[in-house]
N, C-alpha and C positions, 0 to 999 in steps of 0.2 A: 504494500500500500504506500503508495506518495503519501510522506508528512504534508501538513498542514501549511500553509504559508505564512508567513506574519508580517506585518505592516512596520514600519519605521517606528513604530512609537509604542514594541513591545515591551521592551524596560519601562517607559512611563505608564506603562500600564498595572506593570508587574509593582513597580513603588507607591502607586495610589489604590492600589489592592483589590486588583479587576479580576473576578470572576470570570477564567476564559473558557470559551465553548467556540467549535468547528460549526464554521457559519460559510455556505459556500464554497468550502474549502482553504475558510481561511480561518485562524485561529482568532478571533475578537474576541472584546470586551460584552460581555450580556451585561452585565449591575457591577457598580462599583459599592454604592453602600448600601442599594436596593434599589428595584426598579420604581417604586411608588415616590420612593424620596425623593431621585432625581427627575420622574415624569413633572411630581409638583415644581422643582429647583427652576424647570426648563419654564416651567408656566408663568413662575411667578420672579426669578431672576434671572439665568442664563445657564443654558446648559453646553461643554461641548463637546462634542462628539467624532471619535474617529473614523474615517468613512473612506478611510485611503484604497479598500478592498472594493471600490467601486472603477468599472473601465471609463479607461479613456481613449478614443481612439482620432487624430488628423484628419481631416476629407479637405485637399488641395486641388488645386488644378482648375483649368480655364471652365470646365463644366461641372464643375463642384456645386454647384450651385440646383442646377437642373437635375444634378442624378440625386440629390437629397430632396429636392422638390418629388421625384419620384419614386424616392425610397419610404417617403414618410407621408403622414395625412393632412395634417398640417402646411399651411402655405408657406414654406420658407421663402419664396423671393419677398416676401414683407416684410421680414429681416432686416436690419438696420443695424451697421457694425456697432460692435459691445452689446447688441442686445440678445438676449438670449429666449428660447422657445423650448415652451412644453409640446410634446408631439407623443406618438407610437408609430412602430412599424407594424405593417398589418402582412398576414398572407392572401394567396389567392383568395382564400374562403371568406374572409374579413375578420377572422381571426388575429392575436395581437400577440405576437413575434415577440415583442420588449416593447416597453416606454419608456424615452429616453431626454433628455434635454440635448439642443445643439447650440451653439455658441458662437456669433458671427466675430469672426475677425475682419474680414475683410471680404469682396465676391466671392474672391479665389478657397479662401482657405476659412476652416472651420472646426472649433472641439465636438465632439459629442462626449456624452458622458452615460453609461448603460449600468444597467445592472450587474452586481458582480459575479453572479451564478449565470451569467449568458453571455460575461465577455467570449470565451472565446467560441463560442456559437454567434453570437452576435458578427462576430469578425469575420468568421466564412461565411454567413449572410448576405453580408455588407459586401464584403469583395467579389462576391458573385455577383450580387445584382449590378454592381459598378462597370461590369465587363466589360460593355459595350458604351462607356461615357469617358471622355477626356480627362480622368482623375485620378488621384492616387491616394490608398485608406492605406493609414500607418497607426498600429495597436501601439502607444505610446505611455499606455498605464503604468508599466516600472517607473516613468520619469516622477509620477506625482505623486505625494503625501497631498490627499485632503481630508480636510478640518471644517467639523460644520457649526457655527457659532450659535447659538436659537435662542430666542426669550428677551424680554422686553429690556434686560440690560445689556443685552448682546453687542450690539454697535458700542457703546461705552467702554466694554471691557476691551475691544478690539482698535479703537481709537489711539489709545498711548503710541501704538506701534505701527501706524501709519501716518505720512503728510495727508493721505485722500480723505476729505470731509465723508466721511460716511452716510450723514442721515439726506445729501444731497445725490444720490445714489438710485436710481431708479428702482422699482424692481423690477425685475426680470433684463440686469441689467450689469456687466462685466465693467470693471477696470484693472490694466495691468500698471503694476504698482510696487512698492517695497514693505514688504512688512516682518519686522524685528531683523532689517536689513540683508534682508533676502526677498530676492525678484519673484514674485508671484501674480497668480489671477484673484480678483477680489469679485465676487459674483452675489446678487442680492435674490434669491432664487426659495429657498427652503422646503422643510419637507416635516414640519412639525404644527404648522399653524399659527406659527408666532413670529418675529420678525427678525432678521439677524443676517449673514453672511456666510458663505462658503471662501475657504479659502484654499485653492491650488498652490502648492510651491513645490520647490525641487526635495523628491523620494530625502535625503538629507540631512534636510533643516527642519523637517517636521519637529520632533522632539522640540528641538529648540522655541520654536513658534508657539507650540501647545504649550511650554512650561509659561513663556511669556503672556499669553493672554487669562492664563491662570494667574501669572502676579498683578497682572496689571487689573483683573477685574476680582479680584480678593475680599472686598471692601463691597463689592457689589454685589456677593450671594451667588457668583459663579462656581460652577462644580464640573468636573469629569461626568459625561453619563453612557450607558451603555443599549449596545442594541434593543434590548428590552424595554427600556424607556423610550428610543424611537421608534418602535414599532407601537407600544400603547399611545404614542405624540400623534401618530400621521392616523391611527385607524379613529380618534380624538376628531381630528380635522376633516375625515372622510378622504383622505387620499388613497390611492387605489394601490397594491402592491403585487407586484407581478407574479403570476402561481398562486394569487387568493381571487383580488375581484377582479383582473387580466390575466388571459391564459389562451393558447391558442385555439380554444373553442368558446372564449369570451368576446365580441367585436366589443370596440368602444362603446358605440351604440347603447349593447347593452349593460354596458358599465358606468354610464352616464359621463362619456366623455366625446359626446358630438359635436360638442365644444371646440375640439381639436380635428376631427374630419370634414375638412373644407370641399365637397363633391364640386363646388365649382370654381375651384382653381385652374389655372390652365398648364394644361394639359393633363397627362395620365396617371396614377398611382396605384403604386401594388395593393389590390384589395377594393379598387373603388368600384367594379360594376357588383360584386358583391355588398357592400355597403349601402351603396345604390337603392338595390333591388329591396335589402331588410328596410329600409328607411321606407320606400315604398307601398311595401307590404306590409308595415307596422312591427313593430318588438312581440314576440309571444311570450318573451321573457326578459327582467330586469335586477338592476343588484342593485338592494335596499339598503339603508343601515338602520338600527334600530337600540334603543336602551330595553333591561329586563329589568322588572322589581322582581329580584332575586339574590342571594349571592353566588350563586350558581352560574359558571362562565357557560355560554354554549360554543364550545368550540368550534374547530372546522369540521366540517362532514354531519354535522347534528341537522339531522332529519327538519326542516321548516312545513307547520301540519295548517289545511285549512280543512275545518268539517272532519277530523281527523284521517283526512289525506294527505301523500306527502307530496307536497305542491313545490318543495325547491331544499335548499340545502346550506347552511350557513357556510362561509368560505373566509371570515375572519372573524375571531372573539378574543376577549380582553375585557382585562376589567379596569373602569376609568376611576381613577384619583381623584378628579375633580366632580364627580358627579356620585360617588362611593357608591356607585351600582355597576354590572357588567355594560357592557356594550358590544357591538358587532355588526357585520354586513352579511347578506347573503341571495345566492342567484334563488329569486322566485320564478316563475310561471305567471304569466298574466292573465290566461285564460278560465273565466271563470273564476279568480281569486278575488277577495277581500283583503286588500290590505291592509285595514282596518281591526282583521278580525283573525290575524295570524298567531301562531301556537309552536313552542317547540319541548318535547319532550324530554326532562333530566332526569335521570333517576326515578323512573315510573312517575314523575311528575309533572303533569302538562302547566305549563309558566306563558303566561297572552305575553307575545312579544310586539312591541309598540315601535311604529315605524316613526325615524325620526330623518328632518331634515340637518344633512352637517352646516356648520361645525357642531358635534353632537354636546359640547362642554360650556357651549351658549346660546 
């Protein structure tokens, strides 16, 4: 068996007393003093987070431009250098391949950033469909340590160690920049519900950078937090995670990210006469989220019952910190269904589960 990988900032992790577990194939941090501690830390001051096991891959070249407009759903030529875009790749079927952010530098040249259990499927993807367009995909992930900053003191504790005014910083929205005097990307993006920064710099200088935005925001109720904590943050804000509410027999669509499937950009994309046709023909099915008055999590694969029928399937659960009840999403059935009037079974106990609109913590 290949050992596990570890990211730049395994010592920092090892000395602030991180709980590590194989994520992906990489050895992360799940909790450092508990996931509930830090879920709140992040809410209520700043949490940060190691995220460097996430890919990165280059897309240059004169039609870089047009084969990402092709690869994705989303309209990249409205793309505006340093700004960045939420997207997915879809298959033939309208199924969603990964969701990913892309990153304009310039026409020519571009980051994407994917998930890190589908970099290298993502990579022969990507360079396959590229075949026939004027460009060149370079897997450039060894190069970067990233650091995700989140929570309402976030910008603050990240301040000390850059000249870039932070809070004048768009979102969804790059600067390259120095910070704790190393060249890095400064991106306003997130993935927790709260506000704050991603930052890119060279594989390195991580360490260094993560201890400094720890000293610098000390005083401010910043903490270390681990996967745990971000996975109970984004399923909090209703963000979609790829293999729960995207999978490749989930289309956006029915993920509620139509948002991002622009059918009339011009010209073609993988997945759009499929997309198409569902949009046309209506969804028979969609992914909800919902709170339980319970304490009882309903995990993934838990039976979702209407009329005690099983009408769909939970696909993420967790239990929220700021709401002290479970919470979760899950693909129903439209057909026929009340969602009003759904049900799911714990422990021979049937619990009304209440559909709610995100963020589900306000």
């Amino acid at each position: 068996m290949n050992p596990c990988k570890r990211t730049a900032l395994y010592d920092f992790h090892m000395e602030h007393g991180a709980r590590l577990v194989e994520f992906a194939g990489w050895e992360m941090p799940v909790q450092y003093k508990g996931i509930l501690e830090e879920h709140r830390m992040t809410r209520k001051f700043a949490g940060l987070f190691d995220v460097s096991h996430m890919g990165e891959f280059n897309v240059t070249g004169p039609m870089a431009e047009k084969f990402l407009n092709y690869l994705v759903t989303n309209d990249v030529s409205k793309l505006k250098d340093r700004r960045a875009q939420y997207t997915v790749m879809c298959n033939d079927r309208g199924g969603v391949v990964d969701d990913l952010l892309i990153y304009r530098f310039k026409q020519d040249s571009y980051m994407l950033c994917i998930n890190a259990g589908n970099t290298e499927t993502d990579y022969q993807w990507i360079r396959e469909k590229a075949g026939s367009f004027n460009c060149e995909v370079e897997n450039v992930s060894a190069d970067y340590t990233q650091l995700a900053v989140q929570g309402p003191m976030a910008l603050a504790s990240v301040a000390p160690l850059t000249v870039v005014k932070l809070e004048e910083l768009p979102r969804f929205s790059f600067i390259e920049a120095v910070v704790s005097g190393a060249p890095a990307i400064i991106s306003r993006t997130g993935y927790t519900g709260e506000d704050g920064v991603e930052i890119y710099c060279p594989w390195d200088v991580g360490t260094t950078i993560a201890r400094s935005i720890l000293d610098a925001g000390k005083f401010l109720g910043i903490g270390p937090c681990g996967l745990g904590a971000r996975d109970s943050l984004r399923l909090e804000a209703g963000f979609s995670l790829y293999g729960h509410e995207i999978t490749e027999t989930i289309s956006p669509l029915e993920a509620g990210l139509g948002w991002v499937v622009k059918l009339d950009k011009e010209g073609d994309f993988i997945g759009k006469e499929a997309l198409r046709a569902e949009k046309a023909e209506g969804r028979n099915r969609r992914i909800i989220f919902f709170h339980l008055d319970s304490r009882r999590i309903a995990r993934q694969g838990t039976p979702v019952l209407f009329c005690d029928n099983k009408v769909g399937e939970v696909v993420s659960g967790s239990f929220s910190p700021m709401l002290n009840q479970p919470i979760g999403s899950a693909l129903v059935s439209l057909d026929g269904t009340d969602l009003n009037n759904l049900e799911v079974e714990l422990r021979n106990q049937v619990i009304p589960l209440k559909v709610k609109k995100p963020p589900l913590h306000k």
